[in-house]
C-alpha positions as CSV (number, residue, x, y, z in Angstrom):
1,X,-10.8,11.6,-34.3
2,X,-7.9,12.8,-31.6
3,X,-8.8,11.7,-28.1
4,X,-7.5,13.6,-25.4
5,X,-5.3,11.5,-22.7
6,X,-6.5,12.6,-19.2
7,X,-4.9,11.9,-15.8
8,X,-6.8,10.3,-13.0
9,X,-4.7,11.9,-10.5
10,X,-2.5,15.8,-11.6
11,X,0.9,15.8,-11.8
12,X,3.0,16.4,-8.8
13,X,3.5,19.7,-8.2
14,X,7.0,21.2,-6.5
15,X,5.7,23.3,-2.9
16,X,6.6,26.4,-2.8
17,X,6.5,29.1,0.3
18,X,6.1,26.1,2.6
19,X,7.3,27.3,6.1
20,X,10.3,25.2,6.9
21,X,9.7,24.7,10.4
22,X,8.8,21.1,11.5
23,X,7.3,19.4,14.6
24,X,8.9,15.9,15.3
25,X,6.4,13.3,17.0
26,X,7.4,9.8,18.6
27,X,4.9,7.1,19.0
28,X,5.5,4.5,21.4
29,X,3.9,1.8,23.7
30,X,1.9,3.7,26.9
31,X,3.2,0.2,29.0
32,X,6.4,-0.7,28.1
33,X,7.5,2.8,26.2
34,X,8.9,1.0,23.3
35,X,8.9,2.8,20.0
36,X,6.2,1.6,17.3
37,X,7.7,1.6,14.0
38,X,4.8,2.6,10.5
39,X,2.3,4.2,13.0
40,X,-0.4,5.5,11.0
41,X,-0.3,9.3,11.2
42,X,-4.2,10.3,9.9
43,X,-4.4,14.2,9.0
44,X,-8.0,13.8,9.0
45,X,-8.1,15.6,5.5
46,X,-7.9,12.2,3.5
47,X,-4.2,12.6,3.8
48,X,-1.6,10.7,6.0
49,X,1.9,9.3,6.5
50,X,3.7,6.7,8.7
51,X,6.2,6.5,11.1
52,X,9.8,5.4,10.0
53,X,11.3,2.5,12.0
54,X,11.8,4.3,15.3
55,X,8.8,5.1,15.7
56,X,9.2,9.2,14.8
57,X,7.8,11.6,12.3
58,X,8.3,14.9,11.8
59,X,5.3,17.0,10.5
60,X,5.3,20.5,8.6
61,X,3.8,23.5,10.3
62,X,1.3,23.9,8.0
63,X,-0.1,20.6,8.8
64,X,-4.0,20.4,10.0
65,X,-4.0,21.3,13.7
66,X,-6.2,17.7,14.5
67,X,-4.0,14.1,13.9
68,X,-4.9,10.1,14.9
69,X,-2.5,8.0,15.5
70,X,-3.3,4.1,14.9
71,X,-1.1,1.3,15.2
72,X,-2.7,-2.4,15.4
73,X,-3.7,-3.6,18.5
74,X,-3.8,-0.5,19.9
75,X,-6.3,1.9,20.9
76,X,-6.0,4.8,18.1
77,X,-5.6,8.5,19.6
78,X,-6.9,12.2,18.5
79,X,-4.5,14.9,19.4
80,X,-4.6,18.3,19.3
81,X,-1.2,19.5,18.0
82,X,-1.2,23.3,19.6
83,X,-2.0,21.3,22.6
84,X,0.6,19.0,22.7
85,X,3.0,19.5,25.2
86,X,5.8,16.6,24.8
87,X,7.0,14.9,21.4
88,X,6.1,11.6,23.1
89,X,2.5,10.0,21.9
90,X,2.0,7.0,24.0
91,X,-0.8,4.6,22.9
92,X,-2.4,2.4,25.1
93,X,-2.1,-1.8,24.1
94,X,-5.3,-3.4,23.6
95,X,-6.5,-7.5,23.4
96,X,-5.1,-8.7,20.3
97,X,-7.5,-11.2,19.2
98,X,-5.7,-12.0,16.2
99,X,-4.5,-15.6,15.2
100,X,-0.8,-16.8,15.2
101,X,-0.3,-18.1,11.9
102,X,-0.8,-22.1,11.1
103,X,1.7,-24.4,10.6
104,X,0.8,-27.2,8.2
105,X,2.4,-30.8,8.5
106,X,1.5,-33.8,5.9
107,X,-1.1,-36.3,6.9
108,X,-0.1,-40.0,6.4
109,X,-1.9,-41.3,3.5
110,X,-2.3,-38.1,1.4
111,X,1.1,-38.3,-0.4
112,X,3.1,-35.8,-1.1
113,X,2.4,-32.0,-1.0
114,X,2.7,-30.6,-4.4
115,X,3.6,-26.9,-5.5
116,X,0.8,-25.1,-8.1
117,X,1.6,-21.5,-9.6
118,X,-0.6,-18.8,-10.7
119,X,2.0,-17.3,-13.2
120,X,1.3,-13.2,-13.5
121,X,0.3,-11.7,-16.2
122,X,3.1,-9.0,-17.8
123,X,3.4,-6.0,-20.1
124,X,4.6,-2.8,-20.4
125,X,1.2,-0.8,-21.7
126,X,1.4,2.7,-20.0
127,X,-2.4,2.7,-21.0
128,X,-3.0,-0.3,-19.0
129,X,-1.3,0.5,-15.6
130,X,-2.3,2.0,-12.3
131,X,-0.4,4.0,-9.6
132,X,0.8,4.1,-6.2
133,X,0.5,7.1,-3.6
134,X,1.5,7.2,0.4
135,X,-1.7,5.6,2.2
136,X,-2.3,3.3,-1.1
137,X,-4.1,0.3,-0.1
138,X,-4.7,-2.8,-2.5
139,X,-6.3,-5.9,-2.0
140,X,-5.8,-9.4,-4.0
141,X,-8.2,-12.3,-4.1
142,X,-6.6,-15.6,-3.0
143,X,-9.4,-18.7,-3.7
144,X,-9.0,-22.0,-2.0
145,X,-8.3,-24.4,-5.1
146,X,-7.0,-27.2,-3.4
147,X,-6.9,-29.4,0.2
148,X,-4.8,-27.9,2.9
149,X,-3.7,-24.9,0.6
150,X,-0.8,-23.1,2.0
151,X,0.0,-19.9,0.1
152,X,3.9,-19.8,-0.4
153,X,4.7,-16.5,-2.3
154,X,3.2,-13.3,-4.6
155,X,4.5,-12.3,-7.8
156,X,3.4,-8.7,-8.6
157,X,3.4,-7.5,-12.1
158,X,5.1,-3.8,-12.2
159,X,5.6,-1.2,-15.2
160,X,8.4,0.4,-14.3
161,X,8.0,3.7,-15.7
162,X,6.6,7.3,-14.5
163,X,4.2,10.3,-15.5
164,X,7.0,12.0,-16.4
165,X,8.9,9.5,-19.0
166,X,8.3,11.2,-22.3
167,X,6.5,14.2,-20.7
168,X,8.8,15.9,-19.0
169,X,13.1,16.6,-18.2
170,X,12.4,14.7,-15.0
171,X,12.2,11.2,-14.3
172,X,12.7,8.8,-11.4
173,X,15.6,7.5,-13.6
174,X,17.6,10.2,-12.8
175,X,17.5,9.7,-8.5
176,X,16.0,6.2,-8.6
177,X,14.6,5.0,-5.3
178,X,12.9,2.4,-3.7
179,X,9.0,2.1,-2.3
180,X,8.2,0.7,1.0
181,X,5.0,-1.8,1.2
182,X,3.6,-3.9,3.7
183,X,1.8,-6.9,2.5
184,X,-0.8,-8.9,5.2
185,X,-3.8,-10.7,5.0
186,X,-7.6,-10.5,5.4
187,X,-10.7,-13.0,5.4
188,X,-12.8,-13.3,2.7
189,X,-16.5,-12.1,3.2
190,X,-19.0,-12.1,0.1
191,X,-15.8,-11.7,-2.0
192,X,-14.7,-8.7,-0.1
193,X,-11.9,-8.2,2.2
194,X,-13.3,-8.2,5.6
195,X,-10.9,-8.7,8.9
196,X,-7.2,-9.0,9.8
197,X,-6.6,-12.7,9.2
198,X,-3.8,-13.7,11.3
199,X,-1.1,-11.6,12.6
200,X,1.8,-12.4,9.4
201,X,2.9,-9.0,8.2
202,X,5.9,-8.2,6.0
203,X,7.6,-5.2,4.6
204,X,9.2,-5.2,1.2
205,X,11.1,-2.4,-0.9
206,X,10.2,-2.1,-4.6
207,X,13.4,-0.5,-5.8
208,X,12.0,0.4,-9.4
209,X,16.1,1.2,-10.3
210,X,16.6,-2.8,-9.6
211,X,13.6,-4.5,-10.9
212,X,12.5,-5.5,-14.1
213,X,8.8,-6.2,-14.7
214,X,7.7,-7.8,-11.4
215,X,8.6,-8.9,-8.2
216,X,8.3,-12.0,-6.1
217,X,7.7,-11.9,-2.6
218,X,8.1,-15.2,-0.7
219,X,6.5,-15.7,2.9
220,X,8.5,-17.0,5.6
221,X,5.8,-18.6,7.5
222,X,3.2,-21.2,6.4
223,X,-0.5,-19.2,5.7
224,X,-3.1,-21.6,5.6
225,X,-5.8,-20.4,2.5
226,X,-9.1,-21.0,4.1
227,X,-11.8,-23.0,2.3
228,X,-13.6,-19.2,1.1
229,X,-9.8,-18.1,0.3
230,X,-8.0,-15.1,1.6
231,X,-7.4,-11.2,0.4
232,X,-3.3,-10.3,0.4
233,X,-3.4,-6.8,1.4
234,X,-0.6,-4.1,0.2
235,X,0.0,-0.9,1.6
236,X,1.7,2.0,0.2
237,X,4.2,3.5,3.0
238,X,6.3,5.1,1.1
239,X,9.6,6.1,-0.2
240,X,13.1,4.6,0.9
241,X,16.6,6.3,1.3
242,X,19.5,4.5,-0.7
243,X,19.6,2.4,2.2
244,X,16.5,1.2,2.1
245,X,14.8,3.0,5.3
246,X,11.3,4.5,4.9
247,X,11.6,8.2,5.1
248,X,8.9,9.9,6.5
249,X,7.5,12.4,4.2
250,X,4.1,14.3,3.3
251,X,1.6,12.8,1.4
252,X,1.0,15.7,-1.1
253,X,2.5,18.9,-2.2
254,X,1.4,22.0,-2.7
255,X,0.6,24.1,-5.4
256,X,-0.1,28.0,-5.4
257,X,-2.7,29.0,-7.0
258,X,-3.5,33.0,-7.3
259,X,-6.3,33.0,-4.4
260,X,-5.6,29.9,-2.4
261,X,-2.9,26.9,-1.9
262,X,-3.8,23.7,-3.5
263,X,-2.6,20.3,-1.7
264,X,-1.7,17.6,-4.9
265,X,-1.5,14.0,-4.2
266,X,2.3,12.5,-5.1
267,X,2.2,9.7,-7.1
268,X,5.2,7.4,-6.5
269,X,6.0,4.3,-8.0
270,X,5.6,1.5,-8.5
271,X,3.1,1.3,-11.6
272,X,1.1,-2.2,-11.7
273,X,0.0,-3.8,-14.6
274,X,-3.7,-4.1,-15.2
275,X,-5.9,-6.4,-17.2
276,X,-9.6,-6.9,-17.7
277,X,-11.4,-8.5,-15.4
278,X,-12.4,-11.9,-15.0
279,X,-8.7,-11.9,-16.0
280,X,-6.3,-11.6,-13.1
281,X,-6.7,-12.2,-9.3
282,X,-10.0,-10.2,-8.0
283,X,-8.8,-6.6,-7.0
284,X,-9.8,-4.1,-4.7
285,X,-8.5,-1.0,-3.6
286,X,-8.9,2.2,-1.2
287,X,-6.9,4.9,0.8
288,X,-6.0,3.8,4.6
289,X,-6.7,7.6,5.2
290,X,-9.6,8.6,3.5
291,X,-12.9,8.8,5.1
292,X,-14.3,6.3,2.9
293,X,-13.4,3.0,3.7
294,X,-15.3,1.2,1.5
295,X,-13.2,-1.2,-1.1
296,X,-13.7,0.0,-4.8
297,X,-13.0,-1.7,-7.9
298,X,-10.4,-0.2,-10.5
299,X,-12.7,1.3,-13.0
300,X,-10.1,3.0,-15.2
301,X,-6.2,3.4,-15.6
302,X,-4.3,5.6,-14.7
303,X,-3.9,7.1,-18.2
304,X,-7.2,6.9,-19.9
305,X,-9.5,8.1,-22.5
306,X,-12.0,10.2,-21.1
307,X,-14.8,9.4,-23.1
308,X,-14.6,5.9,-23.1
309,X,-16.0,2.9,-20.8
310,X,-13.9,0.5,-19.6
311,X,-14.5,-2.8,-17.9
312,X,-13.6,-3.8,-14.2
313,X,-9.8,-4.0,-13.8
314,X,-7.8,-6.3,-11.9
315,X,-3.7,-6.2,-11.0
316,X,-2.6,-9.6,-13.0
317,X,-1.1,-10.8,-10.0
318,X,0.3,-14.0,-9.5
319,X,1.0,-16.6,-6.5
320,X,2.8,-19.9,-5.5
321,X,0.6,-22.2,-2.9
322,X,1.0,-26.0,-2.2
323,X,-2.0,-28.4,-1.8
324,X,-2.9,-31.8,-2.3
């Protein structure tokens, strides 16, 4: 029997008729009027975008007449953008209650520390992979295996391919770019991610023109594990110029149908190699603009069969940490 291969997100569609007017927006700090780079830019239709590194944005015409701007440790702000008088969103600092991250130095009479990796787990199964889109938010599972664990680097397993390989003319091959993340941490609560767990954060840029099948990402600072463990957190931002600088950009495009216009998600890369769960680090995922903020499980790839069940699927992650 044929099966039919469905797609758990359409393809991305080319916008057409889209006014090309634009409204630019700078966020910056209400007290010192500094500029705050990867704002969160919430359309409030389970859609959003960030800031680029200065702090600006600039938004289509067509785009829904409510926003919020977030940025951590500050207070988040609703605008009206037909009432908007000046480019310049201030947001107003608030307590930041968030620990510094730990340094760990070696206790007389424990010996030496010693380095343990978690290698990942690779392959190139388009059938097995899952997707990344502007907003993306995924969450790894970090347990506490040994004494004084200090987590050292990630190694994320990638498939560096597209939808369109093999389906269509076009393919990120021909105008490779790179993909902006930011990885941080959380607590562990009931195995689930639960608060910010210290204030580390670090963007990376996943050229999928460079890479191979994964990428390491070492951390600069010391973070402790704590006895439950820790989540990593990775957040989509988005795509990079040549240069490497996050260009702002919309979340979706949009399609015209004959009565209405449709807004479809983009799917960027990079593609992340799955495998069955218990296999692979715990994983979670959820959108940083939906409504829902509940973590889900990965239930299904990206390409998959629709009438068939699948088991919980994790992103075969893998990690360096030193213990004793």
């Amino acid at each position: 029997m044929k099966h039919k291969l469905l797609f758990l997100i359409p393809f991305l569609f080319i916008a057409v008729g889209m006014s090309a007017q634009q409204r630019h927006l700078t966020v910056k700090d209400s007290l010192t009027n500094e500029t705050l780079p990867y704002a969160s830019i919430n359309l409030l239709n389970g859609f959003g975008l960030f800031t680029d590194e200065k702090g600006e944005v600039m938004l289509e015409r067509d785009a829904p007449k409510t926003i919020r701007i977030s940025f951590v440790g500050y207070a988040s702000k609703e605008i009206a953008l037909d009432k908007v008088s000046s480019p310049i969103i201030l947001l107003q600092p608030e307590t930041n209650a968030l620990s510094e991250v730990t340094v760990i130095n070696t206790r007389k009479g424990k010996g030496k520390r010693k380095d343990f990796t978690v290698k990942p787990q690779l392959h190139d199964n388009i059938n097995k992979m899952y997707w990344s889109s502007i907003g993306q938010q995924y969450a790894f599972y970090i347990p506490n295996t040994k004494k004084e664990g200090v987590l050292k680097s990630i190694t994320i397993p990638l498939i560096v391919k597209d939808i369109h390989q093999g389906m269509t003319e076009d393919s990120f091959e021909t105008d490779p770019y790179g993909t902006m993340v930011n990885i941080a941490f959380m607590t562990n609560a009931n195995q689930l991610p639960d608060k910010k767990l210290n204030d580390y954060e670090k963007k990376v840029v996943i050229h999928s023109g460079k890479v191979t099948d994964q990428i390491t990402v070492d951390f600069e600072e010391e973070i402790e594990i704590p006895e439950e463990g820790l989540f990593i957190t990775m957040t989509i931002i988005g795509k990079t110029n040549k240069q490497g600088n996050y260009i702002p950009e919309m979340p979706y495009a949009i399609r015209e149908l004959p009565d209405r216009k449709k807004k479809v998600i983009k799917i960027i890369l990079p593609n992340y190699a799955l495998v069955e769960a218990p296999k692979g680090q715990l994983t979670y995922f959820r959108n940083v603009f939906s409504d829902i903020t509940k973590w889900e499980r990965i239930t299904r790839p990206m390409v998959y069969k629709n009438e068939k069940e699948y088991p919980f699927l994790n992103v075969g992650i893998g990690y360096t940490f030193s213990g004793y």
